[in-house]
N, CA, C and O atoms as CSV, one atom per row, in Angstrom:
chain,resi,resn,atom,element,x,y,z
A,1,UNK,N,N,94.920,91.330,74.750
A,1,UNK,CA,C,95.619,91.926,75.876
A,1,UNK,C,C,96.556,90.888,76.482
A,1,UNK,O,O,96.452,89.664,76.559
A,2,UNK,N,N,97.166,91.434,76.744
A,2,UNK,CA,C,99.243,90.239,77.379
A,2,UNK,C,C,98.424,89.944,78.765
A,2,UNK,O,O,97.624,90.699,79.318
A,3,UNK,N,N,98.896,88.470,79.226
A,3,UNK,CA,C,98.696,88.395,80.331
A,3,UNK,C,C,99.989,88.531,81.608
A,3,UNK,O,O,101.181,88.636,81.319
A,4,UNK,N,N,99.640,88.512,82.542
A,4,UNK,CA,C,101.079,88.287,83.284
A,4,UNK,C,C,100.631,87.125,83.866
A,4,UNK,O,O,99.533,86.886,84.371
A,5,UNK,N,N,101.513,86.495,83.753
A,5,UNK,CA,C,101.528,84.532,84.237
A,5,UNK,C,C,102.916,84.432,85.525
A,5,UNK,O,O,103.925,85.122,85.672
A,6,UNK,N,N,102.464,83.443,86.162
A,6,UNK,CA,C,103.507,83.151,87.272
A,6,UNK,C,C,104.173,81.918,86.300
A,6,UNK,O,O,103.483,80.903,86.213
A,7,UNK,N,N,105.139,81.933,85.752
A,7,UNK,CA,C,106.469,81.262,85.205
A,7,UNK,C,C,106.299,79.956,85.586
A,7,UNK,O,O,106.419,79.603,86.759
A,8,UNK,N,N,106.034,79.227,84.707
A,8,UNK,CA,C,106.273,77.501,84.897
A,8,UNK,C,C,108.129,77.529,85.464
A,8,UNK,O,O,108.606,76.972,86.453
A,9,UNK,N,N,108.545,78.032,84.850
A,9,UNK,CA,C,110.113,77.877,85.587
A,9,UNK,C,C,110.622,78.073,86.732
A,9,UNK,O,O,111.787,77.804,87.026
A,10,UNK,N,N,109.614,78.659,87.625
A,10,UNK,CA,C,109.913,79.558,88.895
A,10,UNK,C,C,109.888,77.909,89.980
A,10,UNK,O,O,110.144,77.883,91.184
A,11,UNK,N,N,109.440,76.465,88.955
A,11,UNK,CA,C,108.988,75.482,89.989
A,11,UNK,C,C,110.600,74.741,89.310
A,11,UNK,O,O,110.802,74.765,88.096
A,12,UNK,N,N,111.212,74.373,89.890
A,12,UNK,CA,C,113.048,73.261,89.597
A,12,UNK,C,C,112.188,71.918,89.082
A,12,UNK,O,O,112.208,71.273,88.034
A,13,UNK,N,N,111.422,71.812,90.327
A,13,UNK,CA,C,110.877,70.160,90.366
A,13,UNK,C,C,109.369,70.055,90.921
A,13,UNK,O,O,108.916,70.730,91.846
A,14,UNK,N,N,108.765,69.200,90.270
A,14,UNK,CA,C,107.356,68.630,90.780
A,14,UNK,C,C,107.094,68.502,92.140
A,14,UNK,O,O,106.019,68.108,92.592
A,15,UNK,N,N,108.117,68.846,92.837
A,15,UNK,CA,C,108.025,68.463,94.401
A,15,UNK,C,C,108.111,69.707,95.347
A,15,UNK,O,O,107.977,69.699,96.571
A,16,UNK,N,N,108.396,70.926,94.423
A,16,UNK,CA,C,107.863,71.927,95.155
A,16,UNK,C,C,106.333,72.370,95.644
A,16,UNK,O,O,105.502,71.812,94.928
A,17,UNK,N,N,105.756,73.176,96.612
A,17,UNK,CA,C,104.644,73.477,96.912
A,17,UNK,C,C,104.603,74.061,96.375
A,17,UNK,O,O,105.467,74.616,95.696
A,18,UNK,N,N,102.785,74.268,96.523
A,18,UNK,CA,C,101.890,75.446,95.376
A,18,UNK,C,C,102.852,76.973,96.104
A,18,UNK,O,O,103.489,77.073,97.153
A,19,UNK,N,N,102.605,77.873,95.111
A,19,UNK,CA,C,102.971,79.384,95.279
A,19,UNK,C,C,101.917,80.438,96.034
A,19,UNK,O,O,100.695,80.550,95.942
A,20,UNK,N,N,102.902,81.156,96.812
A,20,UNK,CA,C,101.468,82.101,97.020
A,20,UNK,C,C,101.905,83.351,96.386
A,20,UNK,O,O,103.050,83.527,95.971
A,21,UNK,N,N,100.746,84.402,96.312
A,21,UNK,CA,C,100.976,85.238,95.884
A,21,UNK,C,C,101.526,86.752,96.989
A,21,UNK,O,O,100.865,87.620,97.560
A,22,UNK,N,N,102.636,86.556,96.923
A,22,UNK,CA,C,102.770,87.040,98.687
A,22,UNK,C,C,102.001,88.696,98.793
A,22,UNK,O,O,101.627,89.212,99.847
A,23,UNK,N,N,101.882,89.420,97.181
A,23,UNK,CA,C,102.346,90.885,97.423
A,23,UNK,C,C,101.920,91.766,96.136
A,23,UNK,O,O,102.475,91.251,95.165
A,24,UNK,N,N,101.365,92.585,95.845
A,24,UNK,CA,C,101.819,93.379,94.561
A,24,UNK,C,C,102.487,94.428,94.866
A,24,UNK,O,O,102.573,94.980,95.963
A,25,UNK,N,N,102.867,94.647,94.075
A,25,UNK,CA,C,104.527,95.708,94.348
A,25,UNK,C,C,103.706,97.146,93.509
A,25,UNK,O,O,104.148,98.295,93.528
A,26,UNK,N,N,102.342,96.660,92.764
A,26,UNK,CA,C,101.774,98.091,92.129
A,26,UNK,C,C,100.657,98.046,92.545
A,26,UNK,O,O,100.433,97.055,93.240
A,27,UNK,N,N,99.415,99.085,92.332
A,27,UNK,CA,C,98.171,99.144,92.807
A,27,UNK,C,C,97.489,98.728,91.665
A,27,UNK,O,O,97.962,99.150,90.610
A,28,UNK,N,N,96.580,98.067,91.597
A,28,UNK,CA,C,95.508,97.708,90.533
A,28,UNK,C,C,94.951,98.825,89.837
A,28,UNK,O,O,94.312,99.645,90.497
A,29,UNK,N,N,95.125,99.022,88.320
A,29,UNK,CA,C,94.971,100.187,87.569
A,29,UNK,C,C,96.126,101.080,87.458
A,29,UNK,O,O,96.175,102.063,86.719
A,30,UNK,N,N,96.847,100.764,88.068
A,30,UNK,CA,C,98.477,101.663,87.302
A,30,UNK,C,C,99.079,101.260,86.104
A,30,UNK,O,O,99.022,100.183,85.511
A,31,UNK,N,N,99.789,102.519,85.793
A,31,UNK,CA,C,99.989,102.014,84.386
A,31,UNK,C,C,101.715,101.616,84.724
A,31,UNK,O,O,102.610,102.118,85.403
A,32,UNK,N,N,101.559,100.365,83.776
A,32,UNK,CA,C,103.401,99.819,84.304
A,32,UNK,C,C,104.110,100.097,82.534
A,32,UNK,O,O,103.599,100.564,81.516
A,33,UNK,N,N,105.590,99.507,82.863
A,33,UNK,CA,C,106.166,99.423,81.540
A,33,UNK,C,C,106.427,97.756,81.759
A,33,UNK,O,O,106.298,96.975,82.701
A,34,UNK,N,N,106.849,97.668,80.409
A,34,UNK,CA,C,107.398,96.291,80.208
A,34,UNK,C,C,108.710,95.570,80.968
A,34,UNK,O,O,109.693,96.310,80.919
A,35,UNK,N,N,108.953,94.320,81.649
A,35,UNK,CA,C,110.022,94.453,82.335
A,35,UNK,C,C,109.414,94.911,83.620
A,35,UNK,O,O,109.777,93.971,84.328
A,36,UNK,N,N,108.761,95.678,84.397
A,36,UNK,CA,C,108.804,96.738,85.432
A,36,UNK,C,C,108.378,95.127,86.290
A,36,UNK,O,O,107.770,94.256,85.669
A,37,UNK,N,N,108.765,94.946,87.635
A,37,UNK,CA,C,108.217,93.923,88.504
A,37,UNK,C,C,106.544,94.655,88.977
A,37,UNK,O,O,106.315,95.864,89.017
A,38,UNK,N,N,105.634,93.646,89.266
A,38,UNK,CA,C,104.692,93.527,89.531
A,38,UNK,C,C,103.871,93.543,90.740
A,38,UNK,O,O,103.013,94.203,91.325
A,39,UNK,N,N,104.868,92.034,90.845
A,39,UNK,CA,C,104.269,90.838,91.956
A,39,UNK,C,C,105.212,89.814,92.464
A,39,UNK,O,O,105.981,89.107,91.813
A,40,UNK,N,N,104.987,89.866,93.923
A,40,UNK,CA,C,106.251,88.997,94.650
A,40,UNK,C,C,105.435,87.621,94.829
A,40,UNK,O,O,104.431,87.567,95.539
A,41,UNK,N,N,105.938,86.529,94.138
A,41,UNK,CA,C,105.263,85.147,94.240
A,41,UNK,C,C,106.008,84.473,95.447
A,41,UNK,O,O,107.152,84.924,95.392
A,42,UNK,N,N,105.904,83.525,96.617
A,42,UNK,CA,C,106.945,82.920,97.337
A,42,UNK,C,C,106.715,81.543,96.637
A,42,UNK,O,O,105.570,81.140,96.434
A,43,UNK,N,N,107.517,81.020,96.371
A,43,UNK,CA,C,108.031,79.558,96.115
A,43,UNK,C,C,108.627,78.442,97.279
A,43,UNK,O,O,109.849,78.586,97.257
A,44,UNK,N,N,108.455,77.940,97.759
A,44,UNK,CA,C,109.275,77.124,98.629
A,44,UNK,C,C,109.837,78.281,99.799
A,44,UNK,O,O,109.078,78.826,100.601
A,45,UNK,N,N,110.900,78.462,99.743
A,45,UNK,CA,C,111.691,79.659,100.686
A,45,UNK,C,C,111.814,80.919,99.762
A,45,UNK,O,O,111.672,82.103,100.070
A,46,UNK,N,N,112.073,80.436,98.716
A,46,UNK,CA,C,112.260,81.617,97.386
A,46,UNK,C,C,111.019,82.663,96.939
A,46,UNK,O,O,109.981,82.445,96.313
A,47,UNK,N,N,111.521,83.778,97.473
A,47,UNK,CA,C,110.490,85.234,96.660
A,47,UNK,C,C,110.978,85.567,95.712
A,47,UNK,O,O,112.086,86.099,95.649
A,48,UNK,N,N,109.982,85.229,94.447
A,48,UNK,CA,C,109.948,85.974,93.313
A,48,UNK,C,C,109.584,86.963,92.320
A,48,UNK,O,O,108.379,87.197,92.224
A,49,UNK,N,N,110.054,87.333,91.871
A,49,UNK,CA,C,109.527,88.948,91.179
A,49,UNK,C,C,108.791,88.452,90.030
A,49,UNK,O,O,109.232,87.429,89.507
A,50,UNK,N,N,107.668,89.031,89.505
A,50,UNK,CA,C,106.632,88.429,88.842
A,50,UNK,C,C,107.080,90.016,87.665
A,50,UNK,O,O,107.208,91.176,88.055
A,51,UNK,N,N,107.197,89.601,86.507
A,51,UNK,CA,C,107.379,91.567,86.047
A,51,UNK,C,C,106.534,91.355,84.560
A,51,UNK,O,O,106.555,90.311,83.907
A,52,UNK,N,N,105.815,92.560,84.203
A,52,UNK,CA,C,104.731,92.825,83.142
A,52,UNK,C,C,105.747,92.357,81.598
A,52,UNK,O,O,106.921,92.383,81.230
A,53,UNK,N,N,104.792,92.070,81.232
A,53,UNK,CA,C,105.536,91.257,79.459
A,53,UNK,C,C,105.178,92.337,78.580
A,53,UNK,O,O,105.582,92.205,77.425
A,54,UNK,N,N,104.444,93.492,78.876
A,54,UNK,CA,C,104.433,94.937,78.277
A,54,UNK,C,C,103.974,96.062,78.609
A,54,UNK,O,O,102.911,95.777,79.160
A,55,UNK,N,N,104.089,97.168,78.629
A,55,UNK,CA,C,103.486,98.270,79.420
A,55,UNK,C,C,102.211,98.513,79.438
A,55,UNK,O,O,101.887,97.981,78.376
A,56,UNK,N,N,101.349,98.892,79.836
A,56,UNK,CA,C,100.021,99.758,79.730
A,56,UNK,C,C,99.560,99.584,81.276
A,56,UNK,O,O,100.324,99.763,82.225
A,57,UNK,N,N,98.363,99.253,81.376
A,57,UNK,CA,C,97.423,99.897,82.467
A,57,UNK,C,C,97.401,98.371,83.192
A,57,UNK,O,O,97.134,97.593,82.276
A,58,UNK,N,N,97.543,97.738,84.243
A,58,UNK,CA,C,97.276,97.129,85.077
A,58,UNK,C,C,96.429,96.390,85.676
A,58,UNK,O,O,96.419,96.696,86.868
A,59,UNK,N,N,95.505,95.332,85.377
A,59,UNK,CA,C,94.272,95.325,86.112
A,59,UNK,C,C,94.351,93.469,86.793
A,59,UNK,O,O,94.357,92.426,86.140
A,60,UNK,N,N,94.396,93.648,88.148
A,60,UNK,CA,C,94.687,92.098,89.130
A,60,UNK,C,C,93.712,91.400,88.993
A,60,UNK,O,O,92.555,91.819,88.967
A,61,UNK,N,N,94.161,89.918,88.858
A,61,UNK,CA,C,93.040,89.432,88.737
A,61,UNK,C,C,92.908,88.128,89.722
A,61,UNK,O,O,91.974,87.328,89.772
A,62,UNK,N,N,94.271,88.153,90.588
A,62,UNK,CA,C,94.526,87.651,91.289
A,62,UNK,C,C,95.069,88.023,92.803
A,62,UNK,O,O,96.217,88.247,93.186
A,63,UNK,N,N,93.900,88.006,93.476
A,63,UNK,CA,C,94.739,88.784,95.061
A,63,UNK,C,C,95.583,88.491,95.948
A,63,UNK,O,O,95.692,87.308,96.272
A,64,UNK,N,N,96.186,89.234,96.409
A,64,UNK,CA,C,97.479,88.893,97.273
A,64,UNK,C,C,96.929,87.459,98.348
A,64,UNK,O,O,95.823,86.971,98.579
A,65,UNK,N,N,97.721,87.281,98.608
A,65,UNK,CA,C,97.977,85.967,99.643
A,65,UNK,C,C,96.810,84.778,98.632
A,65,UNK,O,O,96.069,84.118,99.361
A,66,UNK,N,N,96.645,84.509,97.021
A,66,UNK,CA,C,96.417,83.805,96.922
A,66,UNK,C,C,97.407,82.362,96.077
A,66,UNK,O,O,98.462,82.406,95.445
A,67,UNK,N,N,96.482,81.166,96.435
A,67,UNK,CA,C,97.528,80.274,96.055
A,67,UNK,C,C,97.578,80.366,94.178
A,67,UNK,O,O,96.647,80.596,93.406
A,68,UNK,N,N,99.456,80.006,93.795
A,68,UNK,CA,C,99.257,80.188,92.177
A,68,UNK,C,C,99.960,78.872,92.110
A,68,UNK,O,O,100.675,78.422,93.005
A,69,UNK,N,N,99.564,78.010,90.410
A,69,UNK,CA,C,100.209,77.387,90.167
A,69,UNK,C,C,100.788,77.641,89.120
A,69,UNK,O,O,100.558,78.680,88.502
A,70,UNK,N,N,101.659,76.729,88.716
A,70,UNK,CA,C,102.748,77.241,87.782
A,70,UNK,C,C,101.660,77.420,86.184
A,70,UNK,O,O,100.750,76.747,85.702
A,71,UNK,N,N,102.276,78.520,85.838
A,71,UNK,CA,C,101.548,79.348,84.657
A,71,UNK,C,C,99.863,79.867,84.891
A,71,UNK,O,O,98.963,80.100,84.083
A,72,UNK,N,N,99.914,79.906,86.027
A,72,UNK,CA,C,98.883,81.129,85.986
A,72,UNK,C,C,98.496,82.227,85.871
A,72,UNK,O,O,99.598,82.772,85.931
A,73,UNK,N,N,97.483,83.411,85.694
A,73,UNK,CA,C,97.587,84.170,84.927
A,73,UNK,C,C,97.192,85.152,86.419
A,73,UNK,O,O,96.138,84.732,86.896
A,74,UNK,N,N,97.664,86.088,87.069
A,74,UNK,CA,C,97.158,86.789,87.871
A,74,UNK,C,C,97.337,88.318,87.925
A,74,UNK,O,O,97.491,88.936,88.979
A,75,UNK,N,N,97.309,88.792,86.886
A,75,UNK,CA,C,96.947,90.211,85.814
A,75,UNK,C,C,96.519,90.280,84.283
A,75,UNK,O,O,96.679,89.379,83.460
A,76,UNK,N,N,96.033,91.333,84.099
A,76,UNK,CA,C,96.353,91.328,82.594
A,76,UNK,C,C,96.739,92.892,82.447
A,76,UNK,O,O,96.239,93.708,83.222
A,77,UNK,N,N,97.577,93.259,81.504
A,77,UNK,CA,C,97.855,94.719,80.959
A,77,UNK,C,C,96.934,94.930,79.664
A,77,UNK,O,O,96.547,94.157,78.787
A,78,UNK,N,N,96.784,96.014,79.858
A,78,UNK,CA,C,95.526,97.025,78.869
A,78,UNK,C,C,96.302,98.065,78.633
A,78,UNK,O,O,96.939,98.758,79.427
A,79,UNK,N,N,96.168,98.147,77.058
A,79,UNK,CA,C,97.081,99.303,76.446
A,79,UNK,C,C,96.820,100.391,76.489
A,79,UNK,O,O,97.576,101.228,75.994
């Protein structure tokens, strides 16, 4: 099963703070498509769109307002 990961790229430099997870934009157990945004991560000042790497069913494994670091995994999709 695909995970959805918060993007090592979403950090420029080592000197940014940890991420939080500000938001999910779906309910836990919906079914998404691939591409579709997820999850709003904040970065520094920057909100980012977190979006599924393939469609199916939804399940969080990470709750809102928690802290992420770069490439963490805070869903997985189920086909």
């Amino acid at each position: 099963m695909p995970d959805v990961r918060v993007s090592e790229d979403l950090w420029s430099t080592g000197m940014l703070p940890e991420g939080i997870l500000e938001r999910w934009l779906v309910e836990d157990g919906a079914r998404v498509r691939a591409g579709e945004a997820v999850a709003a991560v904040r970065i520094g000042e920057a909100l980012h769109d977190i979006v599924s790497p393939v469609g199916g069913r939804l399940e969080v494994v990470a709750p809102a307002s928690e802290v992420v670091d770069p490439g963490c995994i805070i869903a997985e999709v189920h086909a």
